[in-house]
N, C-alpha and C positions, 0 to 999 in steps of 0.2 A: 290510090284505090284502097277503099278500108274494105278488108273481109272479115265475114261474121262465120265465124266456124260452128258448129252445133252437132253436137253428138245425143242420137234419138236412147229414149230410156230403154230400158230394157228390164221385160215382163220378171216377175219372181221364177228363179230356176235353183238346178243345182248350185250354177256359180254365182249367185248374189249373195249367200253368204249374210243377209243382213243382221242376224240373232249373233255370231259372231264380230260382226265389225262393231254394233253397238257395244260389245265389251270391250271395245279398245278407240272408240272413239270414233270411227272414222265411217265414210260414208258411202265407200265404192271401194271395191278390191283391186279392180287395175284401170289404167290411163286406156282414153283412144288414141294409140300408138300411130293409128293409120293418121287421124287427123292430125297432131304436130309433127307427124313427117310431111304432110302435103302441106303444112305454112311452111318446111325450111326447102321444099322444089320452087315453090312459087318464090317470083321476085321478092328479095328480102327488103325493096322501099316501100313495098305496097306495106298498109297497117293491118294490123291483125288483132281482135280478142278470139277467144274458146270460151264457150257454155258446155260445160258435159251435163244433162240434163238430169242424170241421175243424181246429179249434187245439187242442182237450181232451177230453176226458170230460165227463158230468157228476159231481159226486163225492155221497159219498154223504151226506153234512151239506147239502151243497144240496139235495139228492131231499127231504130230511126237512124243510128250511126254509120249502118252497115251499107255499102253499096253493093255488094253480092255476097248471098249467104248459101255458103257449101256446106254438103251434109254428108254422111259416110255410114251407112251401118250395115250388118249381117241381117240375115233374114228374120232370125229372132227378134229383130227391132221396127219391125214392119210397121206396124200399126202406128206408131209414136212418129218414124219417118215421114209417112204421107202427111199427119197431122200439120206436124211443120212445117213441108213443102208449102200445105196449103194457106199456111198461117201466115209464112214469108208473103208470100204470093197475093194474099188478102192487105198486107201492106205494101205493094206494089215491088217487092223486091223481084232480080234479080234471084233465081237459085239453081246453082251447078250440083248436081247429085253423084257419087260415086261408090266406090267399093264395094264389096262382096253381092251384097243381096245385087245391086245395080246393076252389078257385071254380066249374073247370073239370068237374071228376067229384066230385063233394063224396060220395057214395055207396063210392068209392073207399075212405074215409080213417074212414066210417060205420063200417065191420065191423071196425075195428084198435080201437074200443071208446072214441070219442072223446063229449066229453058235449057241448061246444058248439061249433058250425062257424059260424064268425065271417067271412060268405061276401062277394062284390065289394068297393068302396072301404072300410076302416074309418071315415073320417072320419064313414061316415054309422051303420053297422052294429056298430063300437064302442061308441058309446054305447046300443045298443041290448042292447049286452051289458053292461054296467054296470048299466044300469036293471034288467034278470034277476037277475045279482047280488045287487044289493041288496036285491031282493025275497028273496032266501034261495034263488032256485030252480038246481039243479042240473045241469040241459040245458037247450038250446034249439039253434033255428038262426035264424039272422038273415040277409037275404038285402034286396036293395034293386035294383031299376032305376034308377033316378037317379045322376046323376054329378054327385059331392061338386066344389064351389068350393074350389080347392085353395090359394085366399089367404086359406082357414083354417088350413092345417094348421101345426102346429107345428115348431120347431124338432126335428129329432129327436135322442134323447139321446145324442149322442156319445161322454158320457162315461162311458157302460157298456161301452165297445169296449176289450180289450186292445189299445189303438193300433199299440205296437211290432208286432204279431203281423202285421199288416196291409202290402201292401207299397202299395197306394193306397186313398183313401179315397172312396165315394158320394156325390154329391147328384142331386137331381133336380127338375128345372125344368117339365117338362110330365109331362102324361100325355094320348097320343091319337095318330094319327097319319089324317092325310084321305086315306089311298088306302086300295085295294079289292083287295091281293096275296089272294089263294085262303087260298093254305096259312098265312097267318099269324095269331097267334091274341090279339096286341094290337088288334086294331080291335075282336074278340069280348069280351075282356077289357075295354077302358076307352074303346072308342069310335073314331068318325072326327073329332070334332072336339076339337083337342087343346084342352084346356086349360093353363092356363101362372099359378106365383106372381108375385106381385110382382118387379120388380129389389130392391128395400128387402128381401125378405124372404130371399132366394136370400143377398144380402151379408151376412142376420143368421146366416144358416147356416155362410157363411165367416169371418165374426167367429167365430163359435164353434169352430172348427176352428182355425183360427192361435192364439187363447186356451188352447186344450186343447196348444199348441206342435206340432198339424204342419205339418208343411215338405215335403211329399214330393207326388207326385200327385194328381189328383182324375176321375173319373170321370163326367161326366155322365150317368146311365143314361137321361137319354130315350132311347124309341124311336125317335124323328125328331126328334132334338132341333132342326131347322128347318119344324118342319109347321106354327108359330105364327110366320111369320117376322116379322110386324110385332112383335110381342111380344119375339123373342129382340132384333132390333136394339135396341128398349129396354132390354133389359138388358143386350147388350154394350158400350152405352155408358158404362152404370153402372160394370159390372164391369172395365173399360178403365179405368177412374179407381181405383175401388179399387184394384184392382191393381199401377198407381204408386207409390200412396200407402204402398202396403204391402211396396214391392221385388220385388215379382212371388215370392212365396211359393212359391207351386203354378206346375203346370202342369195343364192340362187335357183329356181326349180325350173322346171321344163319339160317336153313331152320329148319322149323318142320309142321307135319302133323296141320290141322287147329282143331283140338281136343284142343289146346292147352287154347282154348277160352274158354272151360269148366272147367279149373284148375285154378283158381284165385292165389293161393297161387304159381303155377308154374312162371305166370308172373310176378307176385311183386316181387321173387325172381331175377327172370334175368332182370329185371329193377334196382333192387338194386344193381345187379352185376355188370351193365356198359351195357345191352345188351340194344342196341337202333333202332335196325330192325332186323326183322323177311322176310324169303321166305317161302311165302306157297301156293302147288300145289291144286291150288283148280280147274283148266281144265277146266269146262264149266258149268255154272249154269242151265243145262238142267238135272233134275237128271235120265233119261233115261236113256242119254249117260252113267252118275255118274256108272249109277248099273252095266252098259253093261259091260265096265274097271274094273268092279268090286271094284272099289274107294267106296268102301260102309261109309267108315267112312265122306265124305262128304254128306252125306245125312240122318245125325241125327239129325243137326241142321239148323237152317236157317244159308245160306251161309254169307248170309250182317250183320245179327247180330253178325255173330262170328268175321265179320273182324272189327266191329265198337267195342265190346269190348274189340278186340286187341290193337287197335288205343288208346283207353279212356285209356288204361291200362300203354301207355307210349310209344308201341314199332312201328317205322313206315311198314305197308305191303307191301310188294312186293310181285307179284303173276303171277304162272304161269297160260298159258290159252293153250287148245289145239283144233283145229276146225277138222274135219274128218273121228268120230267117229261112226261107225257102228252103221244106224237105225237114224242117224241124220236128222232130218227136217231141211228144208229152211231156211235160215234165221238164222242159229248159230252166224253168226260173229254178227251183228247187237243185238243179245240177250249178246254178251260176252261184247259189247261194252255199251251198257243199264244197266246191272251188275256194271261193273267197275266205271261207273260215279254215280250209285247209290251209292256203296259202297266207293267212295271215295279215291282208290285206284291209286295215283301218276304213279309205275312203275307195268311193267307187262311183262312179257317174253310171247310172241304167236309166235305160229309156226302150222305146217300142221302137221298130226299125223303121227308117222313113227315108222315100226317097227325094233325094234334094235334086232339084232340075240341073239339070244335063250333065247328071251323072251318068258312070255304064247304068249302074240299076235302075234310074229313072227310064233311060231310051228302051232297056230290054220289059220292063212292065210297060213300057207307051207299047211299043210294036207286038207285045202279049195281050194288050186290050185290059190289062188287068190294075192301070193307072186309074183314081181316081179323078178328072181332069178338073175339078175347082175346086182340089186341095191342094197344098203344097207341105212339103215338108217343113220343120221350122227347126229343129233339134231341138224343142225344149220335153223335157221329161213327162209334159203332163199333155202330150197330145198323143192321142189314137194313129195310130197307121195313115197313110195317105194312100194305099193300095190294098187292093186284095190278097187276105194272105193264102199259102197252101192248108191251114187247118182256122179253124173256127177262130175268127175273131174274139170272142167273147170268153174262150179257154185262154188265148194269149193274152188278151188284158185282166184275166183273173190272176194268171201265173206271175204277171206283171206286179201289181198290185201286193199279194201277198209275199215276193218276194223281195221288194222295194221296204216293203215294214218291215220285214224279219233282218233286212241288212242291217237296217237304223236303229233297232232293237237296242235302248240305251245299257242294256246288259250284253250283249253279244258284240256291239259297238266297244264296249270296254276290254272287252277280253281280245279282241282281234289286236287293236291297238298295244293293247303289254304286248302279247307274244310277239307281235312285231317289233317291237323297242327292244326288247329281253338278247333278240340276237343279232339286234343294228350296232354293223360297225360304228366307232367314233371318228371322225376329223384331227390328224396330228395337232390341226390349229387350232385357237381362240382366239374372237375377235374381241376388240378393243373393249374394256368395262365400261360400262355404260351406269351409271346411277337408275335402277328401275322408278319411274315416274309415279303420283298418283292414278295417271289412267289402269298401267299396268297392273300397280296392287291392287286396282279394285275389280280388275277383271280376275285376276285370281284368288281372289276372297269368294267372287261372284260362283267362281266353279268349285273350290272346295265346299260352297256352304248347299249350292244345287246335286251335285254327283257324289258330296260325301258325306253327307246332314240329311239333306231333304227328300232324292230319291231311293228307290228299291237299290240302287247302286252303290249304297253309302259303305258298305263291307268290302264289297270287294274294290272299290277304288281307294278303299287307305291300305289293302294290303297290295294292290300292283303298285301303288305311286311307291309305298318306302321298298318292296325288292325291286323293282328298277332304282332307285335312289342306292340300292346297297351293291345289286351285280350287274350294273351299265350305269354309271353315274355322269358319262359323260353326255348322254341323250337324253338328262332329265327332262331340261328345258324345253328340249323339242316332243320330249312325249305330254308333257303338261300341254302344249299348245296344241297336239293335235285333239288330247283329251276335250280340249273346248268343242272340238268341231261339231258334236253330238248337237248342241246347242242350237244348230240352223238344222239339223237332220230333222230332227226330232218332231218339231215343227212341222217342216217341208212334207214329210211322207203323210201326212193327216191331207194335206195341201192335193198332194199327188193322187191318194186315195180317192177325193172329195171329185175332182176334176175328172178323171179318167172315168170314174162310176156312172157320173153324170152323161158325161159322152155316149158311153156304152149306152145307157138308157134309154138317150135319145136314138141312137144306130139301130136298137134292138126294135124299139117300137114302129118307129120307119119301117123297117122290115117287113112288119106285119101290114102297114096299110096302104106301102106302096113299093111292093118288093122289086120292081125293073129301077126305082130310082132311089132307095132310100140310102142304100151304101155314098153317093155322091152327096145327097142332102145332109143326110146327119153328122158328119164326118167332118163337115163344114164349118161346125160349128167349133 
């Protein structure tokens, strides 16, 4: 059986990063995780290639080679997903459709002409689709309540990734997270109590990634990658040793709940490990909002001290923010933007608040009548609301907007950044020297000559780069890298502005000529 794996593109967002990867060569920031672990569930005699589409085409000797072609994406990749279904389907293929968005509106992905929806964990509903197969039969859906013991799952096949194309690599340690946020659609997805691999097996993952020769980043994609914390300190003990043993290879970043700032021994662990940034949803330093989302674990401690003892502790923050929120007063964006320059925080994911189907917040806006019903959420940064809010749309998408620029603001950008490096702990360890390539010098020629020559920032970015260079010398390197990051902002927020205005435009006008329907019409767009 030859399968044709296809991972759908995915629109320009926060995380494409593209103005950034162009300085280093590469073409996509991370692998579809989900798809080379669904080639190492499925029988390992069946044949196997991968297209991630954001690096290629498919070509057409592939299309022809394939005897069923499986597709996998989030909701953000919608448009590109059906595309393909239909493409497959126009060459008479076979196509099994699954994960995230499939799982969530599997009905969605029905009418693009797909033959088998290969729905929640594969571990379990994979083999339910093989067993079909082999019976000769040509649809089905598979569909399971139970959550799979994930110290089955296999190694996934990393060596069906054009590596280079990549500028860091996947893995993943748990799946779950034990809180109860409204709008979030991993607890609906794979549950509140996380489950978590082996340590033995997570290291057989990075044996196989050092073996395949990379050397460059790694990504933890749990969602909470501390929601198993007895679990994770076992295996940062492990992977503290490997790590050693191995010259510190990678490095590693991840998301976890901001609890994380009350377990001291949690951080010094994943600092010793190699982990040198953290994602944490901390949405809006209003704690009204906090409680309304029911994000209760953000509101035991102060928000800015837990990210400043994050920082001292080694690891750099990145933080989501969400403006929108039910019962919200005036003036969110400008408190989110007030926060983030207190605390010091470099990057920041914001977006307008959306509900993702069958979430709590989507079913309590369905049953409030206040759902928009032929929109959906998507998470990308540059979409209007999918509901009605408690205050004027047109105030929240303004407060949006101007505080989206003011974040990215290549002067304000720079200064968050030093003062956050100025008091980031350093790593006892160094990893192995490496000779810096052409690609490398010239992406940092590319940023001394743009933020230290060319823009309004040329002042102050030669006096933060030499006193971090002189009073934390040990996080040059990483502040030089994240100093790049302005590079895709910069851009993006022109992107964000351009789109959301537009929207509004369209919502505002609707309004006027057909006010019982235009919030559903224009919104649509």
């Amino acid at each position: 059986m030859r399968i044709l794996l296809v991972y759908p593109i995915f629109p320009k967002t926060f995380w494409s990063y593209e103005k950034i990867l162009e300085l280093v060569d590469r073409k996509v920031l991370l692998p579809p995780l989900g798809l080379v672990t669904v080639a190492a569930i499925l029988p390992q005699e069946w044949e196997y290639k991968l297209v991630d589409r954001n690096i290629r085409s498919v070509t057409e000797e592939e299309w022809a080679w394939a005897d069923i072609v499986i597709l996998s994406a989030m909701i953000v990749q919608k448009q590109d997903l059906l595309a393909q279904i239909r493409e497959a389907k126009r060459r008479g293929k076979l196509v099994a459709v699954g994960g995230p968005f499939a799982t969530s509106v599997p009905e969605q992905v029905e009418g693009a002409g797909v033959d088998f929806l290969i729905l929640d964990e594969g571990e379990i509903t994979l083999p339910m689709f093989v067993e079909a197969v082999n019976r000769g039969e040509t649809s089905g859906t598979f569909r399971t309540t139970e959550k799979p013991d994930v110290t089955t799952t296999p190694i996934p096949r990393f060596d069906l990734l054009e590596l280079d194309a990549y500028d860091m690599m996947s893995v993943q340690f748990s799946r779950g997270c034990p809180f109860q946020c409204e709008f979030c659609d991993i607890i609906v997805l794979y549950g509140r109590k996380p489950r978590t691999k082996a340590p033995a097996q997570l290291l057989a993952e990075l044996d196989c990634l050092y073996n395949l020769g990379w050397r460059r980043s790694i990504f933890m994609v749990d969602d909470n990658f501390i929601g198993n914390k007895r679990n994770v300190k076992l295996l940062l003990k492990e992977l503290k040793v490997w790590m050693a043993e191995h010259k510190y290879p990678f490095t590693f970043d991840t998301e976890a709940s901001i609890d994380l700032a009350q377990d001291a021994e949690m951080m010094e662990l994943m600092v010793e490990s190699g982990f040198t940034g953290v994602f944490l949803g901390i949405e809006t330093p209003d704690e009204e909002s906090l409680q309304m989302t029911k994000k209760f674990q953000n509101t035991r401690n102060s928000l800015k001290d837990s990210v400043e003892t994050i920082i001292k502790a080694g690891l750099r923050p990145m933080a989501g923010f969400i403006i929108g929120f039910d019962g919200e007063k005036a003036g969110a964006g400008s408190r989110i933007v007030q926060f983030t320059e207190q605390a010091a925080i470099p990057s920041t994911t914001f977006g307008m608040l959306q509900a993702l189907p069958n979430t709590a917040l989507w079913h309590r806006l369905n049953k409030e009548g206040r759902l928009l019903e032929v929109v959906e959420g998507n998470g990308n940064q540059m979409t209007l609301m999918n509901f009605t809010p408690t205050r004027p749309i047109e105030d929240i998408a303004k407060e949006y907007i101007d505080a989206f620029c003011t974040l990215y603001d290549p002067v304000r950008y720079l200064d968050r950044t030093y003062r956050c490096f100025l008091i980031m702990g350093k790593p006892s360890w160094k990893g192995e020297a490496q000779m810096p390539n052409w690609v490398v010098i010239k992406a940092l020629f590319t940023i001394l000559w743009r933020q230290g020559i060319k823009r309004e920032t040329r002042f102050l970015f030669w006096h933060h780069l030499f006193s971090i260079y002189k009073h934390n010398p040990g996080v040059f390197e990483r502040y030089i890298s994240t100093c790049a990051h302005i590079e895709h902002f910069q851009e993006y927020r022109q992107i964000v502005r351009e789109q959301i205005e537009a929207q509004l435009a369209a919502y505002l006008e609707q309004s006027v000529e057909k006010p019982s329907e235009a919030k559903v019409e224009a919104l649509s767009i």
